[in-house]
CHARMM-style PDB file with segment names, atoms N, HN, CA, C and O in Angstrom:
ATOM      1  N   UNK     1       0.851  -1.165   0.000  1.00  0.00      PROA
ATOM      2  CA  UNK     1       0.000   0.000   0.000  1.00  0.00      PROA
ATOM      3  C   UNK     1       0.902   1.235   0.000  1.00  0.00      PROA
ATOM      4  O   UNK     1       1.997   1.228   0.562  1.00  0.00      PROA
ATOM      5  N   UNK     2       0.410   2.293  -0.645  1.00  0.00      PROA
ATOM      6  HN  UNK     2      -0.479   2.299  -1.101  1.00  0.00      PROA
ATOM      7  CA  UNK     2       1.139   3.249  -1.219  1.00  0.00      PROA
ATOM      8  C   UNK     2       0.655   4.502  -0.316  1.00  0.00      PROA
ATOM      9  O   UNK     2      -0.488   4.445   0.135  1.00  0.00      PROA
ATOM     10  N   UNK     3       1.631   5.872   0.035  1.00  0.00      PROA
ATOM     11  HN  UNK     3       2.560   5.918  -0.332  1.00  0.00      PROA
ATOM     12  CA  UNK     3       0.679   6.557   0.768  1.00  0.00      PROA
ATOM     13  C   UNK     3       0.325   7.767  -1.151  1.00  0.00      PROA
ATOM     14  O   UNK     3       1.045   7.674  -2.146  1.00  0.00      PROA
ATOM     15  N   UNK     4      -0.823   8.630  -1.035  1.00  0.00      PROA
ATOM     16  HN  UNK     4      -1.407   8.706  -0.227  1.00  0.00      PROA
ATOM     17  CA  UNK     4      -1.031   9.222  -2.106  1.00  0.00      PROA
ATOM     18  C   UNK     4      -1.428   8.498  -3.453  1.00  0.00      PROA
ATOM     19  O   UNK     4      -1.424   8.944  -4.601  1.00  0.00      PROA
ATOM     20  N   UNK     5      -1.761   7.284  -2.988  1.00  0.00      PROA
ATOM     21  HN  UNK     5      -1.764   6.922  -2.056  1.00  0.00      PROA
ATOM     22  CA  UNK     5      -2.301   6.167  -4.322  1.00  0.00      PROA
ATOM     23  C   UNK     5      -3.518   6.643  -4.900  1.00  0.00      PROA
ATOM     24  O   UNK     5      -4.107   7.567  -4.339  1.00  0.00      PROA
ATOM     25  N   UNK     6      -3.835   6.289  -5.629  1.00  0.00      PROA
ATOM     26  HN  UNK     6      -3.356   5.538  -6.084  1.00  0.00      PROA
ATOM     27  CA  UNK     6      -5.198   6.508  -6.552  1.00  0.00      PROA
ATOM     28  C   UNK     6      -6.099   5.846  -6.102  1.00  0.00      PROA
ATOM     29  O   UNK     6      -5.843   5.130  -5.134  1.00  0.00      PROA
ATOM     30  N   UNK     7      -7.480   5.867  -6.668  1.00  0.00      PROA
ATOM     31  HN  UNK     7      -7.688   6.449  -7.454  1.00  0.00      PROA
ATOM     32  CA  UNK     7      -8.763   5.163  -6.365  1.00  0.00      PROA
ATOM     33  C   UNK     7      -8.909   4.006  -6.657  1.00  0.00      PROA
ATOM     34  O   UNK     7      -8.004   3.870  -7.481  1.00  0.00      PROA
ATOM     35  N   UNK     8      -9.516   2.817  -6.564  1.00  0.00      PROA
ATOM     36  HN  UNK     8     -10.251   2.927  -5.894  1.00  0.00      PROA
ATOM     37  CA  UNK     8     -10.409   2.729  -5.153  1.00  0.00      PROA
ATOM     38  C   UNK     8      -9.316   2.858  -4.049  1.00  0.00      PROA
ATOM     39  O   UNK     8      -8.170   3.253  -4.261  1.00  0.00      PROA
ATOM     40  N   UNK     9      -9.801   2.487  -2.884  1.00  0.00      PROA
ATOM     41  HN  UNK     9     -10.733   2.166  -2.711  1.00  0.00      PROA
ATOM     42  CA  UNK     9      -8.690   1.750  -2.186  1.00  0.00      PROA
ATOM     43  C   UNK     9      -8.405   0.213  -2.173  1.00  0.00      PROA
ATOM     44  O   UNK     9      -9.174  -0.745  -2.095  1.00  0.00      PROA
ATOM     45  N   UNK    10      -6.975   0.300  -2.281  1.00  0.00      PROA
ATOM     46  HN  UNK    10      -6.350   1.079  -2.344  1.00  0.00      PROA
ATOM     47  CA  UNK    10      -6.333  -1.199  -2.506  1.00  0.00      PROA
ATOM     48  C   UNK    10      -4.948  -1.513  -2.113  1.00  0.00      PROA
ATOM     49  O   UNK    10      -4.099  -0.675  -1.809  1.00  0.00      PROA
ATOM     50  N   UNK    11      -4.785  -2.832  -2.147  1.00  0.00      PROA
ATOM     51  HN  UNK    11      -5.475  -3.513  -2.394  1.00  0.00      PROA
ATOM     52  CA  UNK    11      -3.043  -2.997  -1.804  1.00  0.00      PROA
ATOM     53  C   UNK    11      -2.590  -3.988  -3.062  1.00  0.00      PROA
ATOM     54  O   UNK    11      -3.200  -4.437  -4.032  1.00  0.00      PROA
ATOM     55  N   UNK    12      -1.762  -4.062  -2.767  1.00  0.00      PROA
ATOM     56  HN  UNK    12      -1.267  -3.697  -1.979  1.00  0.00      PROA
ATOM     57  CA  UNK    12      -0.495  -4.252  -4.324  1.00  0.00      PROA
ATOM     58  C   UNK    12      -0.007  -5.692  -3.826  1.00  0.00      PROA
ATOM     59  O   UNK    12       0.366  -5.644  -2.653  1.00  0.00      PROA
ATOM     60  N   UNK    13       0.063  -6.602  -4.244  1.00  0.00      PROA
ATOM     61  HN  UNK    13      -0.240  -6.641  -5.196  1.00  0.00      PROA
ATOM     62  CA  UNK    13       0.544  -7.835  -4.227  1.00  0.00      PROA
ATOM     63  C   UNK    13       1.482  -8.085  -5.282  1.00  0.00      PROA
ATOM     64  O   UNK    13       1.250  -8.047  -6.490  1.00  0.00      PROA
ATOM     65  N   UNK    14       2.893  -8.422  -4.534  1.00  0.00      PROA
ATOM     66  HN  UNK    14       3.082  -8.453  -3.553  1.00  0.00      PROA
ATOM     67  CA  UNK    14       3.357  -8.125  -5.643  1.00  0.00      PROA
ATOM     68  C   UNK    14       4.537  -9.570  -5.361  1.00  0.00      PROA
ATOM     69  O   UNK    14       5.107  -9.814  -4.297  1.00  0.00      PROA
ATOM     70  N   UNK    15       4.654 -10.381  -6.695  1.00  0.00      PROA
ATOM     71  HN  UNK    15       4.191 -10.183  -7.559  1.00  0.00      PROA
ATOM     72  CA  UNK    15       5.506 -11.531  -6.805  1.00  0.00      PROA
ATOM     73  C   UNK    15       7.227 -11.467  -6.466  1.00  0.00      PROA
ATOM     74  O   UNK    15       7.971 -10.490  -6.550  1.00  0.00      PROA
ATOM     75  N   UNK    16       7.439 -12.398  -6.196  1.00  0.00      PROA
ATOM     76  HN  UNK    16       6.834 -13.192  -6.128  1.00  0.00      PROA
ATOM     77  CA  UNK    16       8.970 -12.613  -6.045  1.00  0.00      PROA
ATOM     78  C   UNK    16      10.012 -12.143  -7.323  1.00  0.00      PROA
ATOM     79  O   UNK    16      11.184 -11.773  -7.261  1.00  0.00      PROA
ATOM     80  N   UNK    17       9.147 -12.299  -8.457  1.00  0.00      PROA
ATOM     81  HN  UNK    17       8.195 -12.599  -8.507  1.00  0.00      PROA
ATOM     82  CA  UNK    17       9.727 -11.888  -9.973  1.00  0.00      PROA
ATOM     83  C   UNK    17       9.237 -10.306 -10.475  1.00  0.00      PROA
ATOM     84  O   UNK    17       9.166  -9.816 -11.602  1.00  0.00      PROA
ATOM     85  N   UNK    18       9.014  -9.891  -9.476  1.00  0.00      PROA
ATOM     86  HN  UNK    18       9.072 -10.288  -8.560  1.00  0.00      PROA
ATOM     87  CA  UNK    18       8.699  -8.693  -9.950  1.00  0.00      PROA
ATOM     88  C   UNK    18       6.825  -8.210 -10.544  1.00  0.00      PROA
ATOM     89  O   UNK    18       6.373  -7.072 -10.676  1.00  0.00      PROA
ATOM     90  N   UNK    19       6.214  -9.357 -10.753  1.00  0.00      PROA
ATOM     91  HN  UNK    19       6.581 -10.281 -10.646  1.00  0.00      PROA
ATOM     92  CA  UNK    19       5.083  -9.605 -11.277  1.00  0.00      PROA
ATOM     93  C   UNK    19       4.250  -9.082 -10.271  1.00  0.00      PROA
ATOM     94  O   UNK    19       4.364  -9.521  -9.126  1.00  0.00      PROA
ATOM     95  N   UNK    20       3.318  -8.087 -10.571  1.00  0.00      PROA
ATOM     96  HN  UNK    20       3.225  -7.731 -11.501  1.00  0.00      PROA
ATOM     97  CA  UNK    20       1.972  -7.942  -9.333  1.00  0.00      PROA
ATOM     98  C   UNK    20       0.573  -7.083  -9.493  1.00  0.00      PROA
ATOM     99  O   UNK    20       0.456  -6.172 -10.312  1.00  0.00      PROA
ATOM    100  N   UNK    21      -0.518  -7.522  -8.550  1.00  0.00      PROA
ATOM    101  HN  UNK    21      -0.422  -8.263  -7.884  1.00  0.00      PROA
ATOM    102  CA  UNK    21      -2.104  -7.017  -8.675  1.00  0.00      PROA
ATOM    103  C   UNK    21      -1.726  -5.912  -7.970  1.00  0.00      PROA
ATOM    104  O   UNK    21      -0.712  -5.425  -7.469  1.00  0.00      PROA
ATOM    105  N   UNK    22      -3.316  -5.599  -8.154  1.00  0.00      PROA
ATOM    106  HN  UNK    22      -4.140  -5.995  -8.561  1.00  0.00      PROA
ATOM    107  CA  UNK    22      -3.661  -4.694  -7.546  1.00  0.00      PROA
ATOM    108  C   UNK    22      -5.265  -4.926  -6.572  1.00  0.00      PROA
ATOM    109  O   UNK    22      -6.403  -4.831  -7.033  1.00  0.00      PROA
ATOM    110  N   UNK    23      -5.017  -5.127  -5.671  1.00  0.00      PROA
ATOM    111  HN  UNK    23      -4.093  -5.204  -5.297  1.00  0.00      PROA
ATOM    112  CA  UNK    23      -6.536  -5.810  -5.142  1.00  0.00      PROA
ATOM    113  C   UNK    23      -7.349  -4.814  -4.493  1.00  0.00      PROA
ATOM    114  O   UNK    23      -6.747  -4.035  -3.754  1.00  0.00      PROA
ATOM    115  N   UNK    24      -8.804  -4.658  -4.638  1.00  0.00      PROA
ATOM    116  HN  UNK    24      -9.294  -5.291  -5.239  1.00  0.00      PROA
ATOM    117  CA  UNK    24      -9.582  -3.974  -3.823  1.00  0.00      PROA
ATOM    118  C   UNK    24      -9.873  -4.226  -2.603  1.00  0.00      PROA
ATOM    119  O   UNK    24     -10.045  -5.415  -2.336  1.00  0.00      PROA
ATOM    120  N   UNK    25      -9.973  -3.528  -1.837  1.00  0.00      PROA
ATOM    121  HN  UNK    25      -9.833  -2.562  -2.055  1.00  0.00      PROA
ATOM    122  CA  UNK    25      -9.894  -3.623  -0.592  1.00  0.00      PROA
ATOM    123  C   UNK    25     -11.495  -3.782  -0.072  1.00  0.00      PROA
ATOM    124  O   UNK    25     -11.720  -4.285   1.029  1.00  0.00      PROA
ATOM    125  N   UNK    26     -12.323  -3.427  -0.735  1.00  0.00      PROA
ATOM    126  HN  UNK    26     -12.140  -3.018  -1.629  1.00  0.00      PROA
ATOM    127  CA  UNK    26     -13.330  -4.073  -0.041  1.00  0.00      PROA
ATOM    128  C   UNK    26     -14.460  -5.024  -0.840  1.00  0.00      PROA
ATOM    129  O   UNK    26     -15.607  -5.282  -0.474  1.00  0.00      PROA
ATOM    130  N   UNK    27     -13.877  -5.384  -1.843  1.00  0.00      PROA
ATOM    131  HN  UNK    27     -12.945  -5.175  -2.140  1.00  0.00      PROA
ATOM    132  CA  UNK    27     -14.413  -6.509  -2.699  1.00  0.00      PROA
ATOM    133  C   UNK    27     -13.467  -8.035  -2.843  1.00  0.00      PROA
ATOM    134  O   UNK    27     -13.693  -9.221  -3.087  1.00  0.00      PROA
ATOM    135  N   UNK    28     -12.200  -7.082  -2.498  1.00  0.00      PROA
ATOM    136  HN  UNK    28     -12.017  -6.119  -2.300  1.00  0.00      PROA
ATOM    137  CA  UNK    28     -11.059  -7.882  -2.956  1.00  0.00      PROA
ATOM    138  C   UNK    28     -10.635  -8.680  -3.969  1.00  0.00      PROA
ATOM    139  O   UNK    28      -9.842  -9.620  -4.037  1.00  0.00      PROA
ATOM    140  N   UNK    29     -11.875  -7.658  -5.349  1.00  0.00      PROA
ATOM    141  HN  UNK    29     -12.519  -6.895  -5.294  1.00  0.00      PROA
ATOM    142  CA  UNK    29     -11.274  -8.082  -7.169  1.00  0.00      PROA
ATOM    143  C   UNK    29     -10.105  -7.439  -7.465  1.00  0.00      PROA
ATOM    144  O   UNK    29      -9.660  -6.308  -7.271  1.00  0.00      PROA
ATOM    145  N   UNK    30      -9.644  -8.638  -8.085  1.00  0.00      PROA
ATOM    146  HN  UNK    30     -10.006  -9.557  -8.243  1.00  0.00      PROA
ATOM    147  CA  UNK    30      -8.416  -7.806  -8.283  1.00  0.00      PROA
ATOM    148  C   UNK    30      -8.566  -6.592  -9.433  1.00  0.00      PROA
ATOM    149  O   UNK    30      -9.451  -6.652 -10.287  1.00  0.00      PROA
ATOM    150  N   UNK    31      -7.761  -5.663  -9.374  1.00  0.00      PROA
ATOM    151  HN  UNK    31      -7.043  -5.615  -8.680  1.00  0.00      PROA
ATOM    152  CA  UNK    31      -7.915  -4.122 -10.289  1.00  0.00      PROA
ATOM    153  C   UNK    31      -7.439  -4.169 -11.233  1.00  0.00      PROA
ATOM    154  O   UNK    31      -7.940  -3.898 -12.324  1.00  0.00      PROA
ATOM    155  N   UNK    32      -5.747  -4.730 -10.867  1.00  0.00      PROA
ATOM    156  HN  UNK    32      -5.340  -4.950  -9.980  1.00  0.00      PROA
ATOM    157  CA  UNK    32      -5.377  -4.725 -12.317  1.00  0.00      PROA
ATOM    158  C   UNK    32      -3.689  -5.387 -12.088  1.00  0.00      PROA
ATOM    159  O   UNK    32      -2.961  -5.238 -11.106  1.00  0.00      PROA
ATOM    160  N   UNK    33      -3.472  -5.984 -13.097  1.00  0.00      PROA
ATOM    161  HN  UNK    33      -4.064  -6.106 -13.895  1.00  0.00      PROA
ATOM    162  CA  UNK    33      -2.082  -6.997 -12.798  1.00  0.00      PROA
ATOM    163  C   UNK    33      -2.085  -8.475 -13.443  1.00  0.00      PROA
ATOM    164  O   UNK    33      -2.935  -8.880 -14.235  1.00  0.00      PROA
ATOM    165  N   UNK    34      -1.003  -9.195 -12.970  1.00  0.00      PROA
ATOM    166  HN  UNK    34      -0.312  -8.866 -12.326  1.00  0.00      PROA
ATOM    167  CA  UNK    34      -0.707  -9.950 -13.551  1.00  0.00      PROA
ATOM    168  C   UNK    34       0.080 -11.530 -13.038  1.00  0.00      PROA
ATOM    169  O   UNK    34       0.910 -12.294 -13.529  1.00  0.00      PROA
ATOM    170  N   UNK    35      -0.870 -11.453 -11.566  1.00  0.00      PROA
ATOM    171  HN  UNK    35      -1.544 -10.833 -11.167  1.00  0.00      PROA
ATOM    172  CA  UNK    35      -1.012 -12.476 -11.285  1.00  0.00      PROA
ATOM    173  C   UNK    35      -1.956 -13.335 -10.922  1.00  0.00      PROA
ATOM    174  O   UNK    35      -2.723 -12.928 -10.049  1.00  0.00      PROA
ATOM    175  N   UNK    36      -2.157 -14.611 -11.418  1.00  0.00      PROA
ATOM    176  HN  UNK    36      -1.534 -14.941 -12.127  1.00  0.00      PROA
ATOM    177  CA  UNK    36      -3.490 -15.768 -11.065  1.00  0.00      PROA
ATOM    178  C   UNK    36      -3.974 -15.811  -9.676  1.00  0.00      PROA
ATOM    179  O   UNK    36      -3.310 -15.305  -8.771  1.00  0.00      PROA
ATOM    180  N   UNK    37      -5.212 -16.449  -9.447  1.00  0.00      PROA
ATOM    181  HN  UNK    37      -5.751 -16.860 -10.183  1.00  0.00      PROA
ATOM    182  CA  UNK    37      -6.149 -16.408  -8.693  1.00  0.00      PROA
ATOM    183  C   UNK    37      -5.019 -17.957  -7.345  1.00  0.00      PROA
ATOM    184  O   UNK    37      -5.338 -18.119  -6.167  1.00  0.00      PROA
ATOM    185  N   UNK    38      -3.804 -18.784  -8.067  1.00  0.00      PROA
ATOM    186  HN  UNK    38      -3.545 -18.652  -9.023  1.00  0.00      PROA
ATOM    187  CA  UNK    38      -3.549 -19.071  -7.044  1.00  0.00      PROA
ATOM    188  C   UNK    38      -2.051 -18.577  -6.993  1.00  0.00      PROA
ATOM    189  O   UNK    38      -1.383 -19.142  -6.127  1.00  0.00      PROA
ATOM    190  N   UNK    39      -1.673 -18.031  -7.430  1.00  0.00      PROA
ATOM    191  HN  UNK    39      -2.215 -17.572  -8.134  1.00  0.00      PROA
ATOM    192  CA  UNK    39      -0.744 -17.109  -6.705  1.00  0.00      PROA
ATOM    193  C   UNK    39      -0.770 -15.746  -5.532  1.00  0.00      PROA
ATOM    194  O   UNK    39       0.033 -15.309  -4.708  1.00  0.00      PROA
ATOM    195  N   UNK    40      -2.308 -15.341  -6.026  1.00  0.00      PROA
ATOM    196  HN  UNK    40      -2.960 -15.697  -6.695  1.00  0.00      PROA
ATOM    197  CA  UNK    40      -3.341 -14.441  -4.873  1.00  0.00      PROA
ATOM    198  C   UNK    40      -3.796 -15.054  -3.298  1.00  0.00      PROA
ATOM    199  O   UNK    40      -3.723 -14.496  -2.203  1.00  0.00      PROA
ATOM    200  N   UNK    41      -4.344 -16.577  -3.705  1.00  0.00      PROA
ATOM    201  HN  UNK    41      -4.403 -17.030  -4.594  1.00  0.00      PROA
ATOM    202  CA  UNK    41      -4.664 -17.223  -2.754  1.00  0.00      PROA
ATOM    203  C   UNK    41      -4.056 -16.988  -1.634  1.00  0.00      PROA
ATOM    204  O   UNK    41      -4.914 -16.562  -0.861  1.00  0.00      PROA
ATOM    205  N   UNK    42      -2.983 -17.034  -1.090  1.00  0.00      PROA
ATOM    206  HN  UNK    42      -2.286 -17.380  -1.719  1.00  0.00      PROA
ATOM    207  CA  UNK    42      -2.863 -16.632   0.984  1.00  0.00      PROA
ATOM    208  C   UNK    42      -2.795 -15.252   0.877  1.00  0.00      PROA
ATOM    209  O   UNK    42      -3.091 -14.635   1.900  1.00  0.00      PROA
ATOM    210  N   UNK    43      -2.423 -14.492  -0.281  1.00  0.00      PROA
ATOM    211  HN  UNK    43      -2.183 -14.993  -1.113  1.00  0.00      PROA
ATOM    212  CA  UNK    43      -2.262 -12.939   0.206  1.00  0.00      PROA
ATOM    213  C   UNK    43      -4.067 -12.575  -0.107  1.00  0.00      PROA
ATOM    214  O   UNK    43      -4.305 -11.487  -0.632  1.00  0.00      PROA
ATOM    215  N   UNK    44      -4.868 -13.201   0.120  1.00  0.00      PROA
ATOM    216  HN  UNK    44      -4.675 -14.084   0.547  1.00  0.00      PROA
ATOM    217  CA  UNK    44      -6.545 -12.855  -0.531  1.00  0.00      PROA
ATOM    218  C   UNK    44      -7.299 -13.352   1.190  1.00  0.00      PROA
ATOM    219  O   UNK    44      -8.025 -12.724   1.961  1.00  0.00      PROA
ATOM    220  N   UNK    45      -6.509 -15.189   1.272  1.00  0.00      PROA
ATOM    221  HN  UNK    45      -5.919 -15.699   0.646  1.00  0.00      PROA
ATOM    222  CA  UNK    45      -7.187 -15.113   2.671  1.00  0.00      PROA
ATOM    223  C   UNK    45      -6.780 -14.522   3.941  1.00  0.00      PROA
ATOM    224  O   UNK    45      -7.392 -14.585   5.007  1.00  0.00      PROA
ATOM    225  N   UNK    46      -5.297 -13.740   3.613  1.00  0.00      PROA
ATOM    226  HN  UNK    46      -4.800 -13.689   2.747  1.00  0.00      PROA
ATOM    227  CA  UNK    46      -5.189 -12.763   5.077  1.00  0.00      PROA
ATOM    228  C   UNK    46      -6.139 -11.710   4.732  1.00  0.00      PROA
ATOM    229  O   UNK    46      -7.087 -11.507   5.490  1.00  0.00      PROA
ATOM    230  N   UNK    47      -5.957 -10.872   3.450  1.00  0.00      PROA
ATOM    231  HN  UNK    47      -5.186 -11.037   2.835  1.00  0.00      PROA
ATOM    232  CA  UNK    47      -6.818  -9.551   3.535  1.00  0.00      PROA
ATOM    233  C   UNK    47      -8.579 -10.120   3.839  1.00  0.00      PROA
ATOM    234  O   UNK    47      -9.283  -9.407   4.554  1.00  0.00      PROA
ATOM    235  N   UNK    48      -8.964 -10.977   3.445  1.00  0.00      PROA
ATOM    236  HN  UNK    48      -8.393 -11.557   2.865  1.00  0.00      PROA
ATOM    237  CA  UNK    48     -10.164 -11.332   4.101  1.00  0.00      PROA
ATOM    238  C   UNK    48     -10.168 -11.200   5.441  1.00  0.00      PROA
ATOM    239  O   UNK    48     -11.032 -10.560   6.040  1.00  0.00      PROA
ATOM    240  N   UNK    49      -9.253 -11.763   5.965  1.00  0.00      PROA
ATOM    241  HN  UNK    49      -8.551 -12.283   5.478  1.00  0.00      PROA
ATOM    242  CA  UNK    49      -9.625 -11.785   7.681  1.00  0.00      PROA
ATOM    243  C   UNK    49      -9.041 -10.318   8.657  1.00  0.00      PROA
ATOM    244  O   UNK    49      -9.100  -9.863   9.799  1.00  0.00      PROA
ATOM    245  N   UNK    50      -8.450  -9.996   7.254  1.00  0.00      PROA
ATOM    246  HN  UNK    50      -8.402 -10.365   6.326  1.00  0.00      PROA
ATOM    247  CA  UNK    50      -8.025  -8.413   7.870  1.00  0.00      PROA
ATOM    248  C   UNK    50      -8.458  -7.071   6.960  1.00  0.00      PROA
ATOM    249  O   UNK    50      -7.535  -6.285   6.746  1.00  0.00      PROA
ATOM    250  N   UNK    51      -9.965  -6.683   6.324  1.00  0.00      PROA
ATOM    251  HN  UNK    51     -10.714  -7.321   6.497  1.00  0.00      PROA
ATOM    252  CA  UNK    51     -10.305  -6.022   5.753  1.00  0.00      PROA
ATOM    253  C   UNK    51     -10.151  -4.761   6.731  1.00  0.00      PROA
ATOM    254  O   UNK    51      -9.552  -3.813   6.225  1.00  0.00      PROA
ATOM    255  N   UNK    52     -10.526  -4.621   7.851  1.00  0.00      PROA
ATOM    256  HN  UNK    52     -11.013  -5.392   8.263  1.00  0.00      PROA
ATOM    257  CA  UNK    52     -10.820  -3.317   8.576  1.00  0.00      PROA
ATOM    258  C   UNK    52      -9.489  -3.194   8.322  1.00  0.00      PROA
ATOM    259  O   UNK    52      -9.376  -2.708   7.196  1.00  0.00      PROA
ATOM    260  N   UNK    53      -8.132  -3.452   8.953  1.00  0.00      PROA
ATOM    261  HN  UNK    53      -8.224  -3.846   9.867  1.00  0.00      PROA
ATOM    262  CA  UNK    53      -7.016  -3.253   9.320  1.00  0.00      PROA
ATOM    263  C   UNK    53      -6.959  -2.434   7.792  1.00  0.00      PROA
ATOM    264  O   UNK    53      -6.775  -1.234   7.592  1.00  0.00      PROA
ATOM    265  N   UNK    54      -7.207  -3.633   6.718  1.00  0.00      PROA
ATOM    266  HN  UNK    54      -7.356  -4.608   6.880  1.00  0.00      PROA
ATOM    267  CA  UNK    54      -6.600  -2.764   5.555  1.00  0.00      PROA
ATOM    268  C   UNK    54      -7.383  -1.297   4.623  1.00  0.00      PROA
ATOM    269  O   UNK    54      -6.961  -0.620   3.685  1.00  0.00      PROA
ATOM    270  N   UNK    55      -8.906  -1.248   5.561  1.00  0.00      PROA
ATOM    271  HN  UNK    55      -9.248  -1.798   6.323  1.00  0.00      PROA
ATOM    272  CA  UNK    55      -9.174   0.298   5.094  1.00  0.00      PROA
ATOM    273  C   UNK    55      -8.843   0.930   6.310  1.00  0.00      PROA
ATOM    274  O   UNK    55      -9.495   1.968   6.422  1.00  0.00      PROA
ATOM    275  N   UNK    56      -8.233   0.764   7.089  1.00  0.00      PROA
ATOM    276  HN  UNK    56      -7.703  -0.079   6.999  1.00  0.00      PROA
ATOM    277  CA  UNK    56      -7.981   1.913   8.285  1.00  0.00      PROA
ATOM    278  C   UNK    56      -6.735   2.105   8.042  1.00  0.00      PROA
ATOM    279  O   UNK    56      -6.360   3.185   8.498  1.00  0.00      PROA
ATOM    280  N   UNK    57      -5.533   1.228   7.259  1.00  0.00      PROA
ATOM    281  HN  UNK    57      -5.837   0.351   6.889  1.00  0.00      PROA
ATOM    282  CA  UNK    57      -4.458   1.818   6.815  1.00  0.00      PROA
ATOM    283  C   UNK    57      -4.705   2.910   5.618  1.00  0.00      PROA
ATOM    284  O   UNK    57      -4.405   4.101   5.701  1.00  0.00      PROA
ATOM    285  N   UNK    58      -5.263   2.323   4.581  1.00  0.00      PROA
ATOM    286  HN  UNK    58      -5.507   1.355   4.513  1.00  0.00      PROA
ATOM    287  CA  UNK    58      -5.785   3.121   3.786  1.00  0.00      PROA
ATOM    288  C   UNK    58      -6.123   4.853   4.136  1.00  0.00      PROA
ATOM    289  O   UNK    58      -5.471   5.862   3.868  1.00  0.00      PROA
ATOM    290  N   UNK    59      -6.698   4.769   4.448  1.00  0.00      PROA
ATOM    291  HN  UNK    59      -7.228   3.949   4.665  1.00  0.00      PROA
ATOM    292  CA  UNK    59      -7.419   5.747   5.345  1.00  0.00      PROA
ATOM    293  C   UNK    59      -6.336   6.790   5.724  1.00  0.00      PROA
ATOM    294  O   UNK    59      -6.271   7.924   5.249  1.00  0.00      PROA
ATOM    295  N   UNK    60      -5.475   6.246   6.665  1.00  0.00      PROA
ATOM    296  HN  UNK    60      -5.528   5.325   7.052  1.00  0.00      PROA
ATOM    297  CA  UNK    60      -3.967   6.883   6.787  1.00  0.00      PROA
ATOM    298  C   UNK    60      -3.227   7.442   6.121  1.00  0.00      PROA
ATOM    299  O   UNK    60      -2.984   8.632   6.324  1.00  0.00      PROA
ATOM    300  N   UNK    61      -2.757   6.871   5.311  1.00  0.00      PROA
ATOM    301  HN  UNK    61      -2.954   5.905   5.147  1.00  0.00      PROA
ATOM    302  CA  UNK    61      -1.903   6.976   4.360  1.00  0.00      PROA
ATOM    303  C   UNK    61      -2.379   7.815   2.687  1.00  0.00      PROA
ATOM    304  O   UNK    61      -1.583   8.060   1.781  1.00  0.00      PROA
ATOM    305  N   UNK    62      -3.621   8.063   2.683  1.00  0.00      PROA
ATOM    306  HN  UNK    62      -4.268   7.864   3.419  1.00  0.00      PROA
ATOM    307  CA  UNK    62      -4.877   8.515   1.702  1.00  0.00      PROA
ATOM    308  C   UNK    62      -5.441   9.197   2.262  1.00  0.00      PROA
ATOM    309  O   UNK    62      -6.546   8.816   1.875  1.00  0.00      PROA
ATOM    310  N   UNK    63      -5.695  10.129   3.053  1.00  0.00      PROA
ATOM    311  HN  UNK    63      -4.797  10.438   3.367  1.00  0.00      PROA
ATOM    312  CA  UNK    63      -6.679  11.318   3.947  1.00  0.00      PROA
ATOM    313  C   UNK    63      -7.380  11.691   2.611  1.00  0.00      PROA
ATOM    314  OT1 UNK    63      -8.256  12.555   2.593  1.00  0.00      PROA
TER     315      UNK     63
END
């Protein structure tokens, strides 16, 4: 997560090779990028179980 990022709010998943999404934060589709649905998989089921955490960073860092 970026501070001064653009709309919606989201965080950036981003691969070991350089490769990476962009996920919404409160739908959690991905926005835009270029990695599969199981390379997303554990970075999809933490932000599930941590949505508040990740719009209250948001929030921060985005006034």
């Amino acid at each position: 997560m970026y501070a001064a990022d653009h709309q919606p709010p989201h965080f950036h998943v981003r691969a070991r090779d350089g490769r990476e999404a962009l996920v919404v934060i409160s739908t959690l589709a991905i926005f835009s990028g270029q990695l599969g649905k199981r390379e997303l998989s554990e970075a999809l089921d933490w932000a599930a179980a941590h949505r508040a955490l990740l719009l209250a960073r948001w929030k921060e860092l985005n006034p």
